[in-house]
C-alpha positions as CSV (number, residue, x, y, z in Angstrom):
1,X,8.1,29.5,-56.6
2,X,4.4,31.1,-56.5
3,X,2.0,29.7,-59.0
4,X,1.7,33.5,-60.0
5,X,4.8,34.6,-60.2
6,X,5.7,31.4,-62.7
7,X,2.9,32.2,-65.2
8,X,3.8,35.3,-65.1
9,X,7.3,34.5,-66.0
10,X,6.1,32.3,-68.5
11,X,4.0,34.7,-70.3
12,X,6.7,37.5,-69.8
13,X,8.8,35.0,-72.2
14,X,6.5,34.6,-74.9
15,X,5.8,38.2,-74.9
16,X,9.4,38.9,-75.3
17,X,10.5,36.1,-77.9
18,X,6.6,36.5,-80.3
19,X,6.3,39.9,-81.3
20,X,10.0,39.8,-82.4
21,X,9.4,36.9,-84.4
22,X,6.1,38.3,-85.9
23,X,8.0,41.9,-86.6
24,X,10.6,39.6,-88.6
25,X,7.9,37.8,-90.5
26,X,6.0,40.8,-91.0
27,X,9.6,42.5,-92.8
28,X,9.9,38.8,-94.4
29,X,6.2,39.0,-96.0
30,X,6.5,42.4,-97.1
31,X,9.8,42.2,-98.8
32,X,10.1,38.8,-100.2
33,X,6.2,37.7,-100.4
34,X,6.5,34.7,-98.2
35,X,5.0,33.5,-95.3
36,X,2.3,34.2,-93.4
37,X,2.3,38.3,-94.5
38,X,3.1,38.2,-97.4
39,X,-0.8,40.4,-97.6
40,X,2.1,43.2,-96.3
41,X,3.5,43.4,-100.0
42,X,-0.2,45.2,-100.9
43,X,-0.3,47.5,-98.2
44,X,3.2,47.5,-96.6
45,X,2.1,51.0,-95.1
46,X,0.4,48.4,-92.1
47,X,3.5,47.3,-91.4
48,X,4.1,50.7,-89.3
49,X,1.5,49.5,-87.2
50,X,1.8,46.5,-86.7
51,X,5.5,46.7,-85.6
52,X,4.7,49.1,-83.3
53,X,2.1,47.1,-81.7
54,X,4.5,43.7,-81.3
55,X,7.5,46.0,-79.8
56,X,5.4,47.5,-77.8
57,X,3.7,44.1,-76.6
58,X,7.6,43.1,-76.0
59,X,8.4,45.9,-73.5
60,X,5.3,44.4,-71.7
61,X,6.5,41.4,-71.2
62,X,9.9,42.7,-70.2
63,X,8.1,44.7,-67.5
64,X,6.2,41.8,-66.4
65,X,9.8,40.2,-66.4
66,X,11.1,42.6,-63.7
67,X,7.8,43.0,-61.8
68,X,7.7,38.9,-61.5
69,X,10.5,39.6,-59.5
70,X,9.2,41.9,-56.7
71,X,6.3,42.4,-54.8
72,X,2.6,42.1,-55.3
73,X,3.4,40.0,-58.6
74,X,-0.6,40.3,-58.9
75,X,-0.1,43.6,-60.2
76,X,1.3,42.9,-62.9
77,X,-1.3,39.9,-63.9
78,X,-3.8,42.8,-64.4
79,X,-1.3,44.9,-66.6
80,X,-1.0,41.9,-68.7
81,X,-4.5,41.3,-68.9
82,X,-5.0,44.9,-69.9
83,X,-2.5,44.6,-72.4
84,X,-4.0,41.4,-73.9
85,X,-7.5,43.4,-73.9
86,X,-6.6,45.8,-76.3
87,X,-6.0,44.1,-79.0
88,X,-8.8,42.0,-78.2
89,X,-11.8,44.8,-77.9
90,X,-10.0,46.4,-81.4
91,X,-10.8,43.5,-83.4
92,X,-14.0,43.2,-81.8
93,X,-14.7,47.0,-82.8
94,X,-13.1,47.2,-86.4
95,X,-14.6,43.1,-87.0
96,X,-16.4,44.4,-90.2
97,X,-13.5,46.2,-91.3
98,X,-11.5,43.0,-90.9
99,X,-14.3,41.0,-92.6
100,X,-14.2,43.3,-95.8
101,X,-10.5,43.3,-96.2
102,X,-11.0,39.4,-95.9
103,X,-8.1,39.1,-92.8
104,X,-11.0,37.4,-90.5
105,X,-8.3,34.2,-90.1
106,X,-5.2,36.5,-89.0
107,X,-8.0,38.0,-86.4
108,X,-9.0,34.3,-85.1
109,X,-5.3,34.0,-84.4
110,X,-5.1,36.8,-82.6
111,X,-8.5,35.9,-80.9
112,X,-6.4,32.9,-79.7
113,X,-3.4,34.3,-78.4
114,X,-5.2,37.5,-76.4
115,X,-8.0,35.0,-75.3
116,X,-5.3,32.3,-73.7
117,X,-3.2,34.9,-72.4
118,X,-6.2,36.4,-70.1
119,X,-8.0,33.6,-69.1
120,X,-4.6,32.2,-68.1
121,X,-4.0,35.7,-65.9
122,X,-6.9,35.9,-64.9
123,X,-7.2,32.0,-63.2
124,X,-4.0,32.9,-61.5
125,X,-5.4,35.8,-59.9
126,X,-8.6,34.3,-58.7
127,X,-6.5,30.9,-57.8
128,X,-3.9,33.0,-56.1
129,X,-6.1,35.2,-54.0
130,X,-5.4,33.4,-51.1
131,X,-2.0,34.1,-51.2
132,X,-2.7,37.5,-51.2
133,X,-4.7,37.9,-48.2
134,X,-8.4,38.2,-50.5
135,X,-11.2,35.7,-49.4
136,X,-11.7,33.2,-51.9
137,X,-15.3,33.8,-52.8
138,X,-15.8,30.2,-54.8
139,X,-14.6,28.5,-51.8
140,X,-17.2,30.4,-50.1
141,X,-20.2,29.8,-52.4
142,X,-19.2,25.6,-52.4
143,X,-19.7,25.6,-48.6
């Protein structure tokens, strides 16, 4: 199996199980007052958007599932990339907002996850460029 095609299985997988888990701690944390939402009980109102998000996240990775499976696997790298980004460039934009409401350590988290997940895409797409036909430029400069 291409190195490609198995991270992006791999990251299709924890796209499909994690946002399910979070939406169920998120209901958890906003309902009984445990775990790592229970912030949810105060505002419960983010909840809406923050289910959204994960279940959308989740269909994703099930598309990333199905497109592991066909051509030009690379493809579907960049959609993941793009999906991580998002997420990414919104905390960066709304990082005072997140500093004022004092949920700067759920946004490290999520720093984490988004950060991984595209540095992981993107060193399959530059490592896999050969596969694909695309002259590997590092190669190039080492010479």
């Amino acid at each position: 199996m291409k190195t490609s095609r198995l991270i992006l299985k791999i990251h299709a997988v924890f796209l499909m199980i994690l946002p399910v888990v979070l939406t169920i701690a998120g209901f958890v944390g906003m309902n009984a007052g445990v775990g790592p939402y229970t912030w949810l009980q105060a505002i419960p109102m983010t909840l809406v958007g923050l289910m959204q998000a994960y279940l959308l996240m989740m269909l994703i990775g099930v598309s990333m599932w199905l497109g592991a499976h066909g051509e030009r696997v690379w493809r579907w790298s960049v959609i993941a990339i793009a999906a991580h980004a998002v997420p990414l460039l919104t905390i960066i934009a709304l990082w005072n907002v997140l500093a004022a409401g004092g949920y700067l350590g759920i946004a490290n988290y999520s720093y984490v996850i988004h950060g991984t997940w595209i540095a992981i895409e993107l060193a399959s797409l530059l490592l896999t460029s050969k596969e694909r036909g695309l002259p590997n430029r590092t190669a190039a400069v080492a010479h």
